[in-house]
C-alpha positions, -999 to +999 in steps of 0.1 A: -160-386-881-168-362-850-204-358-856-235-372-853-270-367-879-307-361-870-327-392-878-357-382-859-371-347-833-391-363-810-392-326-791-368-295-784-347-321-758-348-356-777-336-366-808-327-403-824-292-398-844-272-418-862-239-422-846-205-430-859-196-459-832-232-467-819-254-467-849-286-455-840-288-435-805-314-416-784-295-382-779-312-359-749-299-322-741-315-292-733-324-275-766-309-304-787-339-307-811-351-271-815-354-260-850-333-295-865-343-313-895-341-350-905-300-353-919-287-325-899-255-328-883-241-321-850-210-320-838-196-344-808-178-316-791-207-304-774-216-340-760-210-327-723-239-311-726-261-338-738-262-374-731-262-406-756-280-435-748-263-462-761-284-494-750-306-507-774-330-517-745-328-483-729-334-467-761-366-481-768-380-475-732-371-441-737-387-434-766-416-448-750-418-428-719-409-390-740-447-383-752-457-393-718-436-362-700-439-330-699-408-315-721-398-293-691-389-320-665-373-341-694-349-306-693-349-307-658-341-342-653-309-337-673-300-311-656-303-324-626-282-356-641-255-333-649-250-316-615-252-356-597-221-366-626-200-328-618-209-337-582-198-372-574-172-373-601-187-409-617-198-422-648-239-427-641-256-461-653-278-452-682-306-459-667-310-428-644-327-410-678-355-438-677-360-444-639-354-408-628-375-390-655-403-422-651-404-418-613-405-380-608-434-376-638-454-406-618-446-384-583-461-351-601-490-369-609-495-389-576-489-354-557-516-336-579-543-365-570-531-357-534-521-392-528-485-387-514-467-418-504-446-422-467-412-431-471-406-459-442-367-457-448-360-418-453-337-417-416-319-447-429-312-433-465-302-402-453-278-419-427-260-445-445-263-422-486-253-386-469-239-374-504-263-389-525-291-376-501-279-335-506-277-345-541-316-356-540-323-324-522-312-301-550-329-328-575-367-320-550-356-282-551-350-282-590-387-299-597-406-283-575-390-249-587-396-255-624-426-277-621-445-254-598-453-284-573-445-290-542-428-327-542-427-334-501-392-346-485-403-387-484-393-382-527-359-369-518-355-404-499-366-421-532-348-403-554-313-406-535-315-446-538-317-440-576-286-416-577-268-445-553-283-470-579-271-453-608-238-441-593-229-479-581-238-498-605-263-516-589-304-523-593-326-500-576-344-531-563-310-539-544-305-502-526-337-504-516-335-537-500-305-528-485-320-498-470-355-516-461-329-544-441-312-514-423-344-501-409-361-536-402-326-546-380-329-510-362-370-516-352-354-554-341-330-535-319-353-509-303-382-539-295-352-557-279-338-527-259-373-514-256-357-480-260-365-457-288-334-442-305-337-406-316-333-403-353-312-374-352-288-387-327-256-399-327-264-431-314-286-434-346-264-424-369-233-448-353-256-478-355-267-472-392-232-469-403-223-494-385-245-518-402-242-506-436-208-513-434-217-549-426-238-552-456-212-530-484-186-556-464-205-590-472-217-570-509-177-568-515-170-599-503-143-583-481-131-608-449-134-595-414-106-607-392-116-631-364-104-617-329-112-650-308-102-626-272-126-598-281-155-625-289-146-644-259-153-607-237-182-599-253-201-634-252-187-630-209-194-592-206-224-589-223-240-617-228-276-602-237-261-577-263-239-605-280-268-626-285-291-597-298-259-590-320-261-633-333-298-630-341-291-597-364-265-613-381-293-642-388-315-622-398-290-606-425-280-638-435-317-645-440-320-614-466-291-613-485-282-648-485-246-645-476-230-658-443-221-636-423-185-639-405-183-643-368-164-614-357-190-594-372-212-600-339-186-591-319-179-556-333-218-552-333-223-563-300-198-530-289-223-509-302-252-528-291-239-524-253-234-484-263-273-480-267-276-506-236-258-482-214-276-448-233-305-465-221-301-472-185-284-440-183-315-417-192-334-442-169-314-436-141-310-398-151-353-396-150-357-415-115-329-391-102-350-364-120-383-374-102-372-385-067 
């Protein structure tokens, strides 16, 4: 059996269907339920262009939020859905339909009451989700285009922790956190250093990679071999950086409640001293400058 029959329209994008494997299904694709009736059929081979939602639970949630939206960003949305799956080459978690659709209608609506809200970690999304981030730029671009609003950059933060949330696997909740930590351990650096780093700078950018890779590391479970001669020079050499390096490893045993292996303070503490030396550079640079 290769197709699957109209149960219900709820507009020209949604349908429920009866499906051959999944019984009943929410079906959503541009066009899908213009001009159908209740029993007809359609076939599976066009199912690239439409998606199923399988999950009982997502189902019902779904047919919740569809009179709430406006049927153009419903067609939008998939749209949008469809270039993130071309794009990254991954199967999406089903939830993407609910939370994207949900959390772009409630953005419209927020932006049209002129209450627009700041994104505290946009820098550090951008840094440490590049892909997902360009991806979340054509998803703003889309909206604002065929919406007729004008959505500011602080969404296309938001939006790029659900494409990383839908694309991994993993709870929006935990990106976010994840993101939130990243920020929170940069502010702890600068207040240490008292040095400001430039967001667009390399120095950011090293440190935020850096640091996501110690989180995605512990979120694997991967082991980071210990290199007793490289911890032993940095605890001599730079004994301030190694122990700013110890306290952020606390602190991100504190969040995520994971220990953290050792040699991660020494790799950290490398580019700790990098900023260190940035630091006292430009200092040195400006009392040149002025003298």
């Amino acid at each position: 059996m290769s197709s699957i029959t109209v149960a219900k329209v709820l507009n020209n994008n949604v349908i429920i269907a009866e499906h051959p494997q999944y019984a009943e299904v929410v079906v959503i694709g541009k066009g899908i339920g213009f001009n159908r009736k209740t029993r007809d059929r359609i076939n599976l081979s066009s199912v690239e262009k439409m998606f199923i939602l399988r999950s009982q639970e997502e189902q019902e949630q779904y047919k919740q939020l569809v009179p709430q939206v406006d049927e153009k960003l419903i067609e939008v949305v998939q749209e949008i859905i469809l270039y993130i799956m071309q794009n990254s080459n991954q199967q999406l978690n089903e939830h993407i339909h609910i939370a994207l659709t949900d959390h772009i209608a409630f953005a419209i609506r927020r932006h049209g009451q002129h209450i627009d809200i700041h994104n505290p970690f946009l820098y550090e999304t951008k840094e440490i989700y590049p892909d997902e981030y360009n991806m979340a730029e054509f998803a703003i671009r889309r909206i604002n285009e065929t919406m007729d609003v004008n959505l500011p950059a602080d969404e296309i933060g938001f939006v790029a922790l659900h494409i990383v949330s839908a694309i991994s696997n993993r709870h929006i909740s935990e990106v976010k956190q994840h993101s939130l930590l990243i920020g929170d351990l940069v502010g702890l650096v600068e207040n240490n250093l008292e040095y400001h780093v430039p967001r667009e700078s390399l120095d950011y950018s090293r440190l935020v990679t850096h640091l996501r890779f110690v989180l995605e590391r512990l979120r694997r479970g991967e082991t980071v071999r210990e290199t007793s001669s490289l911890d032993g020079l940095m605890k001599r050499e730079y004994p301030e950086m190694y122990m700013l390096a110890w306290k952020l490893t606390k602190v991100i045993e504190q969040r995520v409640h994971m220990p953290v292996y050792p040699a991660e303070v020494s790799y950290l503490t490398i580019h700790l001293q990098r900023l260190a030396q940035k630091k006292e550079d430009e200092v040195d640079l400006g009392t040149s400058g002025g003298a």
